[in-house]
N, C-alpha and C positions, 0 to 999 in steps of 0.2 A: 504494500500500500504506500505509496507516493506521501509524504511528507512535505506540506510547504511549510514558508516563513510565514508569508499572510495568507487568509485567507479574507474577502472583500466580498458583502452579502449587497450585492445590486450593481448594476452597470448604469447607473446616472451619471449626472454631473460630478459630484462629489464621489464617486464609487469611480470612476475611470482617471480622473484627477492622482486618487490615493494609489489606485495602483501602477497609473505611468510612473511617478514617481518612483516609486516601492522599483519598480520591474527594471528601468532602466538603470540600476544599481546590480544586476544581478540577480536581485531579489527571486525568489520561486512563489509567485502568487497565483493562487487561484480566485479568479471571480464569479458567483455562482448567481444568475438572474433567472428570476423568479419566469418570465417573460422570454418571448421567442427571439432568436436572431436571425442573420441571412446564414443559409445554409452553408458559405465556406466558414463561419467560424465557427459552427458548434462544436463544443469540446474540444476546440483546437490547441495543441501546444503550440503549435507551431507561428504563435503571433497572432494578429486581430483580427476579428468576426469582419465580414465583407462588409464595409462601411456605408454601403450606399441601404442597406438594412431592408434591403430585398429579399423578401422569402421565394425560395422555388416553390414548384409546382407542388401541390398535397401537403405543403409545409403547413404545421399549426398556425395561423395568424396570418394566414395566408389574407392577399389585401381582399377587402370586403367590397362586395359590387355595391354595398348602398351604405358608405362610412359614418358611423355613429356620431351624434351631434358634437362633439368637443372638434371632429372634423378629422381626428387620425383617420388612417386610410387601413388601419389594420380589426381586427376582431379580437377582443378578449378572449382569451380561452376558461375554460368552466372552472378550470383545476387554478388556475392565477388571474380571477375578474378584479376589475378596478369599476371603480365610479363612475358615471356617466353623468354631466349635468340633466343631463334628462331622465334619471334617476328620480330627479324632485319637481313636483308640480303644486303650485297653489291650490289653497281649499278656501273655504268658508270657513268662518268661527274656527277652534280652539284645538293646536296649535297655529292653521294657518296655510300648515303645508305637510306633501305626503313623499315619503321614502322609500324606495325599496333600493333593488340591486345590493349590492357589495358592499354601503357603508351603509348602517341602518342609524338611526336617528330616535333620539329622545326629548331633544331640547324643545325651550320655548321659541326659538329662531332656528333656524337651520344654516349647519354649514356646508355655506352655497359652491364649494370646489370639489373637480375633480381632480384625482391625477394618472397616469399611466403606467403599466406596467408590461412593459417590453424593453429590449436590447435597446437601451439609450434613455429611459424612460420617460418622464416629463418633459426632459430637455430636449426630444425632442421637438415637440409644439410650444416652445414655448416663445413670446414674443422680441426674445433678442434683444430689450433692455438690458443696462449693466449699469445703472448709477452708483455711486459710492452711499453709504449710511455717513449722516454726519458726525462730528466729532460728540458733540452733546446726546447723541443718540445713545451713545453707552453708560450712559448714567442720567436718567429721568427721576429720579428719585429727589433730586431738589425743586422739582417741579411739582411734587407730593402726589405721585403716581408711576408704578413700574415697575420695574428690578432690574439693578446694577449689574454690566456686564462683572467679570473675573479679570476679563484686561482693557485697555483703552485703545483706541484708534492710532494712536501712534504706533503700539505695540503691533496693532494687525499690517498698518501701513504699508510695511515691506512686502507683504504678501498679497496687501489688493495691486502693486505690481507688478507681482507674479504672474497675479489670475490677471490683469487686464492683458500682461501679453501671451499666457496659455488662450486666452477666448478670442484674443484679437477685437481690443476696443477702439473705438472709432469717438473721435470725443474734441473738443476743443478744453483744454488745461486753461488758458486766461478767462475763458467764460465761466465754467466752474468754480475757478478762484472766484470772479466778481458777482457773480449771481447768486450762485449757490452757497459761497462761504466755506469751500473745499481749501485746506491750508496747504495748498500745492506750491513747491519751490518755484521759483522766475525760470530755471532752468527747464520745468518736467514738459516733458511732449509726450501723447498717446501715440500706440503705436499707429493708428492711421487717425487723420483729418475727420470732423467731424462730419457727417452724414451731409447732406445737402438740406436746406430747409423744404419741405414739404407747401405747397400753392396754400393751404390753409394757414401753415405757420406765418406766410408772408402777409395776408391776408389780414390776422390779428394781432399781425407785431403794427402792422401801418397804422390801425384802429385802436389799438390797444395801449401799447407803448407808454408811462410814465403816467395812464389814468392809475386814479384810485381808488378804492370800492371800499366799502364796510364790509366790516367783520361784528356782529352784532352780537355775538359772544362774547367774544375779547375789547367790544367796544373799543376799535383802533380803526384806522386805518390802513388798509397793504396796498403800495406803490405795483403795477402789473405792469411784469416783464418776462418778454418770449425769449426760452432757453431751452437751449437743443441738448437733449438729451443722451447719455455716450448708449452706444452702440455696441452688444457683440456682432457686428457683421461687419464686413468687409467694405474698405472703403477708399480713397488714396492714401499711400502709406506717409507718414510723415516723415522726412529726409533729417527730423533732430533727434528722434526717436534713439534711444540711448545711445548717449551722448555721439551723434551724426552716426553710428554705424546704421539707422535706416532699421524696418520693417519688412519681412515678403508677407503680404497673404499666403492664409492657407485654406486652399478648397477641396474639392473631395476629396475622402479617406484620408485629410490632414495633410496633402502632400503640399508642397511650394508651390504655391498660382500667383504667380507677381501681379496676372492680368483678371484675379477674380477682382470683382464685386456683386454690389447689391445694384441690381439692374429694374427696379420697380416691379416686381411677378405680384406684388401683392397678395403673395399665396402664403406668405411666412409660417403659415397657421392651414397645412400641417406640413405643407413643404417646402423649402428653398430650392424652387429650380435650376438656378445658379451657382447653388452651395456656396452662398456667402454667408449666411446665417451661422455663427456656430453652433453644434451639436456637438454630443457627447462621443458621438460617433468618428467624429476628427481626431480627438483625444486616442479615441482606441487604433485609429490608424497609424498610430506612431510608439503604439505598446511596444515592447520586447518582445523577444520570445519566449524569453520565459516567465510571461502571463498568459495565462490558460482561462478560457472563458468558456463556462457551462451552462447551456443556456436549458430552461425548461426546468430549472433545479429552484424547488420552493422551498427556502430554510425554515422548519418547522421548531428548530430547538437551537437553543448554545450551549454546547459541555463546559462544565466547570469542573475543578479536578475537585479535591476533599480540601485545599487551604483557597479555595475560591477563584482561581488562575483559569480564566480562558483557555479552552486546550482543542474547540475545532466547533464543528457543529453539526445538527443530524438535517437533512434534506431529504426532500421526498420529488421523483418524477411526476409526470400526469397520468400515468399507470398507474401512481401511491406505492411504488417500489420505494422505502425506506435504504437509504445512503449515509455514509460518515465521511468526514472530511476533517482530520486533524492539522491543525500550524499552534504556534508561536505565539501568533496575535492575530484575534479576528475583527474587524472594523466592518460596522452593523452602518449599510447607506444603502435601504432600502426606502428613503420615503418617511418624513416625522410620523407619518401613520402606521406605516408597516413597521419602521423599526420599535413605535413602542408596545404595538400589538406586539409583534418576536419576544421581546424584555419580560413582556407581559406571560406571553403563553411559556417563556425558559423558567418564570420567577425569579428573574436577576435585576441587579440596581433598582433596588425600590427599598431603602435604608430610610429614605428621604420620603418616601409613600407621594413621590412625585411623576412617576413614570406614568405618562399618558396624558399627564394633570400641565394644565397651562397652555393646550390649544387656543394658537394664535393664526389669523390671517391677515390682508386686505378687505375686509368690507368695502365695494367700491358702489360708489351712489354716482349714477347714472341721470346726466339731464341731455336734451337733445332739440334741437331744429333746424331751420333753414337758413340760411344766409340770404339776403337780398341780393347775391352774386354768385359767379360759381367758386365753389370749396376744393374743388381739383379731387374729389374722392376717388382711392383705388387706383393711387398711383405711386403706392413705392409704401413699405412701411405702415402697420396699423398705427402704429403714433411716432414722430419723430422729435416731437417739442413738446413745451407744457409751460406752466408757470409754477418757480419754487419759493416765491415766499410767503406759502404757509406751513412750511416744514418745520420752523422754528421757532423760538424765543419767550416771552413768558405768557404768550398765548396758552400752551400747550398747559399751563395751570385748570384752564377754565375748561378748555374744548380740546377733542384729538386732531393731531397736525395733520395736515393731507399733503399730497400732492396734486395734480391736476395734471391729466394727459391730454392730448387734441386726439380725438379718435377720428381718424384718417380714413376710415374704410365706412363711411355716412353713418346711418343703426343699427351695422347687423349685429352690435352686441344688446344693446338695445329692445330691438324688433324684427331681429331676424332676419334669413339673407335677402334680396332686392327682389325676389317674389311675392314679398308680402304689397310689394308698390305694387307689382300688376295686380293681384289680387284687387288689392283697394280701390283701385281707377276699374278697374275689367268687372268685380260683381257689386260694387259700393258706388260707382260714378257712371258703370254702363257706357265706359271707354271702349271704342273698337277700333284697329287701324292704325290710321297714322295718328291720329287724334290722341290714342291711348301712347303709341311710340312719343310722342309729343309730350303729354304729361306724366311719363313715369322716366323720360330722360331728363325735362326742367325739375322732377321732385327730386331725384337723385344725384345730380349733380351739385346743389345746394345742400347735400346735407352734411352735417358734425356733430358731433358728440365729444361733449366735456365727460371725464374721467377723475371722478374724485377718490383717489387712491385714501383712505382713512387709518392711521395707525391705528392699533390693535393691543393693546397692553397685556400681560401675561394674567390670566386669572386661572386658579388651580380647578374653577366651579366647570370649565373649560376642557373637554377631555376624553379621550380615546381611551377605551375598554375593552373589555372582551365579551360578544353578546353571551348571556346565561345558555341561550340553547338553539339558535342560530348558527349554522355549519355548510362551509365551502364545500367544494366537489370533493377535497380533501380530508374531508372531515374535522379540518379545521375552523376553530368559533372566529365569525365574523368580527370586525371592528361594528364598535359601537359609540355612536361620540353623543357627548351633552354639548350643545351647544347655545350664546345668547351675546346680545350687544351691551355692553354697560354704560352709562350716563355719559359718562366722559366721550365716549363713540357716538351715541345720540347727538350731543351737542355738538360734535365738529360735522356731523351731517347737516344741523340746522344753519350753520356757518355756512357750511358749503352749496347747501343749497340759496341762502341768502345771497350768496357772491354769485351763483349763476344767474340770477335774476339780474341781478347788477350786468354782470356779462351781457347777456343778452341785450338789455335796454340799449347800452355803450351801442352794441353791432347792429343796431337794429332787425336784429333777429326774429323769426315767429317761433317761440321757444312750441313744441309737441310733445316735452314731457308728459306722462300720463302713465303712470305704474298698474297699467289693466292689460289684458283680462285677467282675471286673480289666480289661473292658471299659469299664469306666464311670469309670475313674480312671485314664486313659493317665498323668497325674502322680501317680504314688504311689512310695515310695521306704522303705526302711529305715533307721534310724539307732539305734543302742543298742540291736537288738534289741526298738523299738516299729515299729510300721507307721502313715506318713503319708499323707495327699495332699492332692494342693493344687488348687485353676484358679487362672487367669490370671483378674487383673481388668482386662485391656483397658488395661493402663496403659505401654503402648512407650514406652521412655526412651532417651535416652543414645547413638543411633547417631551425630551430630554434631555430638560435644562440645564445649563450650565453654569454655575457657580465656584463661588470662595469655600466651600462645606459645605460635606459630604450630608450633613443634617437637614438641609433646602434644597438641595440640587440633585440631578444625576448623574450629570459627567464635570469634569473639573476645565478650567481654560485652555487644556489640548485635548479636549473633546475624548477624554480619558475616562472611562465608568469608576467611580470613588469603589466602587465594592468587589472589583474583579481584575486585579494586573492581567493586562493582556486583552483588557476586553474595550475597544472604542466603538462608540456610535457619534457617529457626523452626519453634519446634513444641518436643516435650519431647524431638524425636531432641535439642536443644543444652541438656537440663538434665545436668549433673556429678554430680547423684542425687537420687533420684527421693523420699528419706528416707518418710515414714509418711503422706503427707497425699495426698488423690485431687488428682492433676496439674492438672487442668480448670483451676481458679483463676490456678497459676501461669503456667501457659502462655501464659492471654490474657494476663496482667501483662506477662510478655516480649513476647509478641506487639506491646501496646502502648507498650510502650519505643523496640520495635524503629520501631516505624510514626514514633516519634519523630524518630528519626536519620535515615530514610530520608527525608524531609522536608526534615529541614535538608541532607543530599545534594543532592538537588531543588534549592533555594533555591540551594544555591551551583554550581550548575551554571547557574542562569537570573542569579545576579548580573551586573551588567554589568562589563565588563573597564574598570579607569581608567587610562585614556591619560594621558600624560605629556603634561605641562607644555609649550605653547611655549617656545621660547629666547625670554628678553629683546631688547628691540629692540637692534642696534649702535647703538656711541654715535656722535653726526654725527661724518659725515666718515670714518668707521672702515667697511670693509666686510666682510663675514664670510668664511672659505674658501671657505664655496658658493658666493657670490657673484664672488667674485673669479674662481675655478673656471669657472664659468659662461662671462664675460665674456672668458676669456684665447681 
């Protein structure tokens, strides 16, 4: 039976990061994914799964002729389902909204994300943001709400750039510094130029620009300015990029594309045509050899020895053929959900009775209309800009910080894809023709959508379970979350929605906000007598916190479990909060922190042990106890 160093439970972001790392040292890693790959890597030693994450023919996950709403192009399988946002549908009266599928639900809100699991998982569809968390995002707690990271920003610093040029960000460094309040040296450059402004951006930066709006919870004023947002995709490289040795893009299966970019497909969600996007799948195309990746293998348990030492873990096929797999050190980056279901179903790290507890996301509140001009929808990028200054400062006392995206692709997050305009003109207006071509090209071309990204603060009432009697193909118990908004999230909705109103008036907008039919907003909610609602932006935080002690927390500031040497879980279940900024970025940064320490682990586990000294020879004539011993 084969022996590794690491063993690595998921092939995401954070799970292909830990084991490039790990691999290109040497290292003997196995990575075991729950989820299908392209048929040249399964179980391959011989280096990376076929990065273009094409199944062949009969292959499980084979692509699906009618792709499931979140938009992958693949099929869950029975034996490894995940979430579907179409999972959850509005109800009338009490709770609200209804659950089935894969995450089953208890709360008085629902949490509104999904995520995926296949070879690359989430990071595949995911939108290709990469902004940094600010400096004060690691410590909210003078703010009188949150919990304090284990280290600060400066500490992680070196690592967000790492991970900005493992992902290849595309970013403007002066504008970040002045807009954002990123403490970037005069020297730093991204590896490529920032994205291009998107016809929206341009639109209400001309209108916008140095207006200012009420904040009617924090009773202030915020100055509004359009800031381009960094990018994981590919873009022109920048010729300062550490220090003048320059950038190459990388496009598929990771390899050098001097001449990739991001060429407008508008498809980013579920595919990059152009492989400018990065995916997790890049990472794997530049693995070692000897990283071995197992795909269809669902980790059901982690062994602990008798003094609590991580020592491998048990997996089961989608046959339910029960498998082992011993290392060293096993790093749990399956998903804040799956890794604290795994924790949960092993009974490990839960000293802290914090495993599962502190489910965090984006709450995002959705407002939406027309422009009196065209908006250039569906031309590159579902957001490329936004406005950042509610991310900060002693607001965040009263109401939760937000961000603000420009949603670039009109409402189809909204109200779904541009069938619902024919719909509406064709059985609601009794449009035929050219007449109907005529008004669902002037509706559609005018449309936007504002994105209020809503921080999220950790609350333990927050939380992934194991259902009592609810079981996968596997025979495995479902996850089970409680889930709910709290006051302080309330009220930066009521902010946020105040500032849209503002917005709109400014642009002269026809705002169509309208949170119905009550099917279609399982997250919708009242407060003050307004009516909200929200989605999940895919951003699962917080199930295996990470703290100062072992008595609050689950994993320690290297994403280290306090109860098991040898046992890490990464991923953003260990970020202490999630604050305004899309995860993506920080995650790999801890990811590659983490890859750091678990190295030096390694290293002092292969040290050689230093034997002691001979005794000095006796002096003539003198003979020693042994000796003497010996001779009697």
């Amino acid at each position: 039976m084969t022996r590794y160093d690491v063993i690595v439970v998921g092939a995401g972001v954070a799970g292909s990061l830990v084991a490039h790392r790990i691999g290109r040292l040497g290292r003997r890693v196995l990575v075991l994914e729950a989820g299908t790959a392209g048929t040249a890597g399964t179980a391959s030693a011989a280096g990376p799964p076929d990065a273009t994450g094409a199944a062949g023919p009969g292959h499980e996950g084979e692509p699906a002729s009618d792709p499931p709403s979140t938009g992958f192009p693949f099929r869950p399988h029975p034996a490894a389902p995940w979430p579907e946002v179409s999972d959850l549908a509005g109800t009338d009266g009490i709770p609200g909204y209804r659950a089935s599928g894969h995450l089953r639900q208890d709360g008085p809100l629902p949490y509104a994300s999904g995520y995926v699991r296949v070879n690359g998982g989430t990071g595949n569809v995911w939108t290709g943001l990469a902004p940094r968390m600010l400096p004060e995002d690691f410590d909210t707690e003078p703010f009188g709400y949150g919990r304090r990271w284990p280290l600060t920003y400066d500490e992680l610093e070196p690592h967000y750039r790492a991970a900005e040029e493992e992902l290849g960000v595309a970013a403007d460094a002066d504008e970040q510094r002045e807009h954002v309040g990123l403490p970037f040296p005069d020297d730093y450059a991204f590896p490529m130029r920032a994205l291009p402004a998107a016809r929206l951006d341009r639109v209400l930066s001309a209108r916008l620009d140095g207006r200012r709006v009420k904040d009617p919870v924090a009773r202030r004023e915020v100055e509004l300015r359009v800031v381009g947002t960094p990018h994981a995709r590919n873009g022109v490289p920048d010729p300062r990029y550490d220090a003048g040795r320059g950038y190459v893009p990388r496009g598929r299966d990771g390899r050098p594309d001097p001449d990739s970019r991001c060429v407008g497909s508008a498809s980013c969600i579920p595919h990059c045509p152009s492989y400018a996007k990065y995916t997790p799948l890049k990472t794997q195309g530049r693995w070692s050899a000897t990283v071995t990746l197992r795909d269809r293998s669902v980790v059901s348990r982690v062994l602990v020895d008798a003094s609590g030492r991580a020592t491998g873990v048990e997996y089961r096929s989608y046959d339910g053929k029960v498998s082992v797999a011993h290392a060293d050190v096993v790093v749990l980056a399956a998903h804040a959900v799956e890794n604290a279901r795994l924790l949960l179903l092993s009974g490990l790290a839960d000293r802290s009775g914090q495993v599962g507890r502190n489910l965090m996301d984006h709450p995002v509140l959705l407002t939406w209309g027309l422009l009196p001009e065209d908006a250039g929808p569906y031309r590159g990028p579902g957001s490329v800009s936004g406005f950042e200054g509610f991310r900060a400062g002693p607001a965040r006392r009263l109401r939760a910080p937000f961000r603000v995206e420009f949603g670039t692709w009109g409402w189809i997050w909204a109200k779904g894809p541009v069938d619902t305009d024919v719909h509406h003109f064709l059985a609601e207006r009794g449009l035929f023709g050219a007449e109907l071509r005529r008004a669902v090209g002037d509706r559609i071309r005018r449309q936007f959508t504002l994105q209020f990204e809503m921080e999220q603060s950790a609350d333990p009432s927050n939380r992934v379970t194991l259902h009592p009697h609810e079981r996968d193909a596997l025979g495995l118990p479902r996850p089970l979350v409680t889930y709910d908004l709290d006051e302080h999230v309330r009220e930066g909705m009521v902010a946020a929605r105040a500032v849209s109103d503002q917005i709109f008036e400014l642009l002269g907008a026809e705002d169509h906000t309208d949170y119905a039919p009550v099917a279609a907003w399982p997250g919708r909610f009242e407060h003050g007598g307004r009516a909200y609602g929200y989605r999940g932006a895919g951003h699962a935080a917080g199930t295996h916190i990470m703290g100062d002690s072992p008595a609050t927390s689950v994993v320690d500031g290297r994403q280290r479990c306090w109860d098991h040497p040898g046992l890490y879980a990464v991923g953003c279940g260990s970020m202490p909060s999630v604050a305004t900024s899309n995860p993506t970025l920080t995650m790999a940064a801890l990811a590659l922190r983490s890859a750091e320490h678990i190295e030096a682990d390694l290293a002092s586990r292969d040290r050689p042990v230093t034997l002691a000294p001979p005794p000095p020879p006796s002096p003539a004539g003198e003979t020693s106890p042994t000796s003497r011993g010996a001779s009697a």
